[in-house]
MARLOLUM-171953 format. One record per atom (N, C-alpha, C): x, y, z; residue in one letter; chain; residue number from 1; atom name. Coordinates in steps of 0.001 Angstrom, whole numbers, padded with zeros to 6 digits. Example, Ala and Ser with C-alpha at 12.3 -4.5 7.8 and 13.67 -1.06 7.14 Angstrom:
<recs>
+---------+---------+---------+--------+--------+-----+-------+
!       X !       Y !       Z ! residu ! chaine ! num ! atome !
+---------+---------+---------+--------+--------+-----+-------+
!  013190 ! -005690 !  007800 !      a !      A !   1 !     N !
!  012300 ! -004500 !  007800 !      a !      A !   1 !    CA !
!  013200 ! -003300 !  007800 !      a !      A !   1 !     C !
!  012850 ! -002250 !  007080 !      s !      A !   2 !     N !
!  013670 ! -001060 !  007140 !      s !      A !   2 !    CA !
!  012900 !  000030 !  007870 !      s !      A !   2 !     C !
+---------+---------+---------+--------+--------+-----+-------+
</recs>
This chain:
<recs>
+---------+---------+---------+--------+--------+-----+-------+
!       X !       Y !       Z ! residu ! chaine ! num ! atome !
+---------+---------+---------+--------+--------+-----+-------+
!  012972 !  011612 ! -007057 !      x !      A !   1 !     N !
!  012439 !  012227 ! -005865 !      x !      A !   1 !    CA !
!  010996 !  012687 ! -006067 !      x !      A !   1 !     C !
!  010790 !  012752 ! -007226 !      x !      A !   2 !     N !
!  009551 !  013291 ! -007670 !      x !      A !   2 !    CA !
!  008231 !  012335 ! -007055 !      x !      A !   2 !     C !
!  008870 !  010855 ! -007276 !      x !      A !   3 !     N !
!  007654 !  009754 ! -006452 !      x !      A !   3 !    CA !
!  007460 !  010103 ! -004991 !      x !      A !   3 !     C !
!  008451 !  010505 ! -004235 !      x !      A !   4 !     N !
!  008394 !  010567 ! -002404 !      x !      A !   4 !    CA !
!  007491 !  011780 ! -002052 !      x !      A !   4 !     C !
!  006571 !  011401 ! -001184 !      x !      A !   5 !     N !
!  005663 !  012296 ! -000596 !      x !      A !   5 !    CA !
!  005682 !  012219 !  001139 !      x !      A !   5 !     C !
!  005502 !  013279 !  001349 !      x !      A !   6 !     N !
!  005249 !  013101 !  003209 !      x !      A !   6 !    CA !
!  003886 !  012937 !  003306 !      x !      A !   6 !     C !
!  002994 !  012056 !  004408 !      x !      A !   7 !     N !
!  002148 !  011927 !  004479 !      x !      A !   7 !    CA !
!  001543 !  011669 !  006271 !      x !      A !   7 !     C !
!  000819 !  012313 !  006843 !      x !      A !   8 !     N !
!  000565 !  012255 !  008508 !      x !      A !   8 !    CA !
! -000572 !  011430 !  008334 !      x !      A !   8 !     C !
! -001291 !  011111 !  007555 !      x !      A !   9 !     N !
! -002459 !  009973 !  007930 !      x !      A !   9 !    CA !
! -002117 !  008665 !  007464 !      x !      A !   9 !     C !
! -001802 !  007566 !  008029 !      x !      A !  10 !     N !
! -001400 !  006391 !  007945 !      x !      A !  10 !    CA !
! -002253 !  006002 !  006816 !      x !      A !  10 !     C !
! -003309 !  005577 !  006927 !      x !      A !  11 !     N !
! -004475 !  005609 !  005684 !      x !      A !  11 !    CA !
! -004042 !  005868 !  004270 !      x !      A !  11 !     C !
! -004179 !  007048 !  004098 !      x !      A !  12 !     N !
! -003427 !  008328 !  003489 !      x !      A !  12 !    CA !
! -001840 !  007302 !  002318 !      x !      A !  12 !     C !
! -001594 !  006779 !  003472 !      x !      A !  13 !     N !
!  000175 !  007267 !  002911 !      x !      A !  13 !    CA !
!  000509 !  005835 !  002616 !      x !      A !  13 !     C !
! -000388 !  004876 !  003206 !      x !      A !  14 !     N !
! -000271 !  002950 !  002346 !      x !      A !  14 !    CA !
! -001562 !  003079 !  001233 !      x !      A !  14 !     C !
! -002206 !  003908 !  000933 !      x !      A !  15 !     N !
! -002995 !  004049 ! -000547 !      x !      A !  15 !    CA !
! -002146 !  003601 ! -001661 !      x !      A !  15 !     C !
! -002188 !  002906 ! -002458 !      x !      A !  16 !     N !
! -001149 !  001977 ! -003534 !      x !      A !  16 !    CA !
!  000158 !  001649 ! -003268 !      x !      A !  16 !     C !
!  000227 !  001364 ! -002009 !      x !      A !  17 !     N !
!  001676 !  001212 ! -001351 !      x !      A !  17 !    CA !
!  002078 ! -000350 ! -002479 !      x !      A !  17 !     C !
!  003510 ! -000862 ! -002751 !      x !      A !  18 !     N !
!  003698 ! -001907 ! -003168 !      x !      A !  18 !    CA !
!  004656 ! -003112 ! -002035 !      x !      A !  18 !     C !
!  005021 ! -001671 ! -001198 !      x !      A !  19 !     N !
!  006134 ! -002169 ! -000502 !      x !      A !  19 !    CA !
!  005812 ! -001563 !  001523 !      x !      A !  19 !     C !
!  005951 ! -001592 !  002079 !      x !      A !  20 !     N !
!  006262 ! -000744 !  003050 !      x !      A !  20 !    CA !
!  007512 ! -000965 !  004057 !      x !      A !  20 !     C !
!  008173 !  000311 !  004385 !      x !      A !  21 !     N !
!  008789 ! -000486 !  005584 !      x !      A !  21 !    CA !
!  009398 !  001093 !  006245 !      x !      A !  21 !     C !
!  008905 !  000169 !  007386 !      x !      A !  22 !     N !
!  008737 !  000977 !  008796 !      x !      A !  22 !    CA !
!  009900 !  001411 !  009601 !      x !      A !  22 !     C !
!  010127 !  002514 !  010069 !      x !      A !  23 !     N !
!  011158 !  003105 !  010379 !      x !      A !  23 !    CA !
!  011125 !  003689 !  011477 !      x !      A !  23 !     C !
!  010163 !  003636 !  012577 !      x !      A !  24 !     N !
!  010467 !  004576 !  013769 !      x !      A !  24 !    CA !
!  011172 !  004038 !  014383 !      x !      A !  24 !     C !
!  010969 !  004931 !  015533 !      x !      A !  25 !     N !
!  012440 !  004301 !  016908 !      x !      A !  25 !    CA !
!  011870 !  003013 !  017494 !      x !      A !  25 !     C !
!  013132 !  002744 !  018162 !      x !      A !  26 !     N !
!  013326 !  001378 !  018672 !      x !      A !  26 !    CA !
!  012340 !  000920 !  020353 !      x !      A !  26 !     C !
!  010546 !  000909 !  019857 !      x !      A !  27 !     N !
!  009889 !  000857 !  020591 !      x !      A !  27 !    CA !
!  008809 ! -000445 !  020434 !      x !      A !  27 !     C !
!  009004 ! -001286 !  021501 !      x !      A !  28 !     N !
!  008355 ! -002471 !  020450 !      x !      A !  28 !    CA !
!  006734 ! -002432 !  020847 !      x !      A !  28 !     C !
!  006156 ! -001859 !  022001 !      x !      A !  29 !     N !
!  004887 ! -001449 !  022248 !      x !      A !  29 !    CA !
!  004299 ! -000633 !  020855 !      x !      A !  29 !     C !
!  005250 !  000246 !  020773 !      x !      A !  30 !     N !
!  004825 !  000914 !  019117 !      x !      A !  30 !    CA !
!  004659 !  000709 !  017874 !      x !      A !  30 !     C !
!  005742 ! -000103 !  017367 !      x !      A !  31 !     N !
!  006178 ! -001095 !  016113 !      x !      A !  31 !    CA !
!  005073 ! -002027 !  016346 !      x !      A !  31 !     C !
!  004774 ! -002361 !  017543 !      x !      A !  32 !     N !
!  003642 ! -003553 !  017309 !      x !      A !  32 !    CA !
!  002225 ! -002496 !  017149 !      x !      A !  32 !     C !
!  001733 ! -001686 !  017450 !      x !      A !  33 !     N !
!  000417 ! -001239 !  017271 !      x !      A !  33 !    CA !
!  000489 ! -000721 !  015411 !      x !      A !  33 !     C !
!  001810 ! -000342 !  015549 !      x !      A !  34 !     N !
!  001770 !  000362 !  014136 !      x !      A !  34 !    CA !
!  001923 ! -001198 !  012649 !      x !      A !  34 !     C !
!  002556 ! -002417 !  013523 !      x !      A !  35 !     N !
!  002411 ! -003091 !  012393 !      x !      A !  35 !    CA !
!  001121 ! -003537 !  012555 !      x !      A !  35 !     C !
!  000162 ! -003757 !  013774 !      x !      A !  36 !     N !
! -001084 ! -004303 !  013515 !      x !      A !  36 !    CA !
! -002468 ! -003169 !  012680 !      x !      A !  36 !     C !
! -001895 ! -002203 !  013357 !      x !      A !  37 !     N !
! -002959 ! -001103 !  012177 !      x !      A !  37 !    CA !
! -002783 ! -001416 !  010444 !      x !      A !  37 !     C !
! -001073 ! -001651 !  010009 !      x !      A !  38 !     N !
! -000808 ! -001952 !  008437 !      x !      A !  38 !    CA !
! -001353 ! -003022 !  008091 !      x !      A !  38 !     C !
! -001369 ! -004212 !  009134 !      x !      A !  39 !     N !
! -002192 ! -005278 !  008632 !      x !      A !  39 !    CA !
! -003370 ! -005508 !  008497 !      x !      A !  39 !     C !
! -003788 ! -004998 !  009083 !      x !      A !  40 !     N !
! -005896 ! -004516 !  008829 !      x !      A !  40 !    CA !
! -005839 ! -003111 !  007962 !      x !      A !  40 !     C !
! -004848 ! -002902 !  007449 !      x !      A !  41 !     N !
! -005048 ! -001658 !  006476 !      x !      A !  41 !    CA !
! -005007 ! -002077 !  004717 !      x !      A !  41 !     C !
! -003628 ! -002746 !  004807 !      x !      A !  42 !     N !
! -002633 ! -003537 !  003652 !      x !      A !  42 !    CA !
! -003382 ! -004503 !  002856 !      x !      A !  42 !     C !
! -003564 ! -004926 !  001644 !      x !      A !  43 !     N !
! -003829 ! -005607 !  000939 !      x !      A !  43 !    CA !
! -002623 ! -007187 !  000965 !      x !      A !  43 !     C !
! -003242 ! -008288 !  001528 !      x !      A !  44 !     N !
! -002532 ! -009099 !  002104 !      x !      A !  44 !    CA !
! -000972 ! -009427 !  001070 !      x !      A !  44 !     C !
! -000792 ! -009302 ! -000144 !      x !      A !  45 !     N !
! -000011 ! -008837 ! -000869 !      x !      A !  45 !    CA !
!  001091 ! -007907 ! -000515 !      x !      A !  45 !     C !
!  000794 ! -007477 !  000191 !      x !      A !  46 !     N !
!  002218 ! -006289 !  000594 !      x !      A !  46 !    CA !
!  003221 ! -006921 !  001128 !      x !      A !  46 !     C !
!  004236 ! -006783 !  001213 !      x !      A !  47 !     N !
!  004937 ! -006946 !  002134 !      x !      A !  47 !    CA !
!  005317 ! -005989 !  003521 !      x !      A !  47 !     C !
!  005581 ! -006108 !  004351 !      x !      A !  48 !     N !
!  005395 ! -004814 !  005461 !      x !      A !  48 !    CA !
!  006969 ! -005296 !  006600 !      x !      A !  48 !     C !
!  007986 ! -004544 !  005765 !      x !      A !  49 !     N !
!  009373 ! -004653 !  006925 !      x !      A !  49 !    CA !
!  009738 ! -003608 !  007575 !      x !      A !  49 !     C !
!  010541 ! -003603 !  008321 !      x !      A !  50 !     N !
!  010625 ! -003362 !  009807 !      x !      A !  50 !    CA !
!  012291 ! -002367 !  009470 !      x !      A !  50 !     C !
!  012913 ! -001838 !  010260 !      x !      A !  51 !     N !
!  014315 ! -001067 !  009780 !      x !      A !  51 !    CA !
!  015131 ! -001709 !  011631 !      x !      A !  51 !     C !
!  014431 ! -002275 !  012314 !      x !      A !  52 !     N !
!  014610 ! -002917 !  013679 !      x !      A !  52 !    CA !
!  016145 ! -003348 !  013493 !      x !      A !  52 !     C !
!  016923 ! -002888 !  014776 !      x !      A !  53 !     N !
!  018247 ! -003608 !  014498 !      x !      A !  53 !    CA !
!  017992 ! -003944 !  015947 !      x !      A !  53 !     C !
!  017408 ! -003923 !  016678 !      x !      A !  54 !     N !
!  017558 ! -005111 !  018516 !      x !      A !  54 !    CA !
!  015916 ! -005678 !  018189 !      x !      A !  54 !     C !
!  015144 ! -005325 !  017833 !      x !      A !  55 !     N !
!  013876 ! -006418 !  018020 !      x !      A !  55 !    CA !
!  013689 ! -007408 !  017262 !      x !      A !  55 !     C !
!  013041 ! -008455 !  018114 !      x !      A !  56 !     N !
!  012664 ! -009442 !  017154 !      x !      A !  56 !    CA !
!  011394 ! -009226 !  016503 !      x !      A !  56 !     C !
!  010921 ! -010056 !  014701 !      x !      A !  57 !     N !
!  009969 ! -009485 !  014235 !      x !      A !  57 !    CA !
!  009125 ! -010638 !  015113 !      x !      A !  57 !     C !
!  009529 ! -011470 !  015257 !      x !      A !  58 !     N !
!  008222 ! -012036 !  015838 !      x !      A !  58 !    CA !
!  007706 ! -011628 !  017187 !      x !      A !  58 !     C !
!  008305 ! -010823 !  018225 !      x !      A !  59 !     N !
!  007258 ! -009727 !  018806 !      x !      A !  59 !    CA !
!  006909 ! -009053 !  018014 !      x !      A !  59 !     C !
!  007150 ! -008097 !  017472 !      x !      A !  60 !     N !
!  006731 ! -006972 !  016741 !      x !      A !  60 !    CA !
!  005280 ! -007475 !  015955 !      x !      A !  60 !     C !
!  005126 ! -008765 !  015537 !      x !      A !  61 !     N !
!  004261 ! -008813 !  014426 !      x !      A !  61 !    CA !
!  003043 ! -009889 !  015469 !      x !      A !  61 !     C !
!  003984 ! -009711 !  016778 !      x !      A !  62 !     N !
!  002583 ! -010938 !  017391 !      x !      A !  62 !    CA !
!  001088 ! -009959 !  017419 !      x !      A !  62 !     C !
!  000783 ! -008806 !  017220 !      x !      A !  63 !     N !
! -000514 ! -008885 !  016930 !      x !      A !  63 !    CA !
! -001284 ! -008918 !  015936 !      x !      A !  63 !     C !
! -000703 ! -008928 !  014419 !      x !      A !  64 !     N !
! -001183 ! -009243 !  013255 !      x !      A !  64 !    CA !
! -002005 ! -010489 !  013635 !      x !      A !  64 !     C !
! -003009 ! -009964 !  012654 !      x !      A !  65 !     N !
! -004091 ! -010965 !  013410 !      x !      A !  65 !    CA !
! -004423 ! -011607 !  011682 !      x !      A !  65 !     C !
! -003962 ! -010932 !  011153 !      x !      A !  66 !     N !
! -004669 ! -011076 !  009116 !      x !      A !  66 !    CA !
! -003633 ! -012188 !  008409 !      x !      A !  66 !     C !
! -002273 ! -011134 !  008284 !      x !      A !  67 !     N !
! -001039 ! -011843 !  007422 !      x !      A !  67 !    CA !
! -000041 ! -011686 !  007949 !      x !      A !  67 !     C !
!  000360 ! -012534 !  009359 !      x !      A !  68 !     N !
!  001548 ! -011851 !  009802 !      x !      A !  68 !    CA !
!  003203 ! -012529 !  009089 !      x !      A !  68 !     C !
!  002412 ! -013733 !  008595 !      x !      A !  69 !     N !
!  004356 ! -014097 !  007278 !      x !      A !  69 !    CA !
!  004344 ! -013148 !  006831 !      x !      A !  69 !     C !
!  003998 ! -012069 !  006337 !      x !      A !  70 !     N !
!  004474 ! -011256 !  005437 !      x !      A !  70 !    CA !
!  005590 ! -010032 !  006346 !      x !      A !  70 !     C !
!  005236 ! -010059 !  007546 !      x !      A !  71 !     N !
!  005904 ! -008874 !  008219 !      x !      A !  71 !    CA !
!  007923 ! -009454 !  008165 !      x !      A !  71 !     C !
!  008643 ! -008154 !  007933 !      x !      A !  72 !     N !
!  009839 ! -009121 !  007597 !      x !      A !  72 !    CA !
!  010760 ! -007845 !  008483 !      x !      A !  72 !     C !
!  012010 ! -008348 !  008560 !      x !      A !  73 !     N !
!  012982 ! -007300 !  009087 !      x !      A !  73 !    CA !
!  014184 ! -007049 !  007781 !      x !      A !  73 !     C !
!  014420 ! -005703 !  007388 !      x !      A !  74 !     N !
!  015150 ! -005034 !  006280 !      x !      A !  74 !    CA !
!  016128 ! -004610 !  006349 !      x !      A !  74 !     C !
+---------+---------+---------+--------+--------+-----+-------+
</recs>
């Protein structure tokens, strides 16, 4: 537990990320702004999944504009 930190600046909180994956509610206007901010944030290396149990990732990831294969559902 000692690794887990809370963090409010998106910026902030993918700083040496290896992994990410995304967990808010089931909003796909949202999930999509928030996966296109990780992808202009993320080192194309990351992987960046989703916790989505009704969306599809391929809305979710249609605005990745960088690396969107990498966006996955977990």
């Amino acid at each position: 537990m000692k690794r887990l930190c809370i963090k409010t600046n998106l910026e902030e909180a993918l700083l040496d990320s290896d992994f990410v994956i995304e967990s808010i509610y089931e909003n796909l206007e949202v999930k999509r702004k928030l996966f296109k901010k990780m992808d202009a944030l993320l080192p194309e290396k990351i992987i960046i999944a989703s916790s989505t149990s009704g969306l599809m990732m391929s809305n979710i990831a249609q605005d990745m504009s960088q690396h969107p294969e990498r966006a996955i559902v977990a």
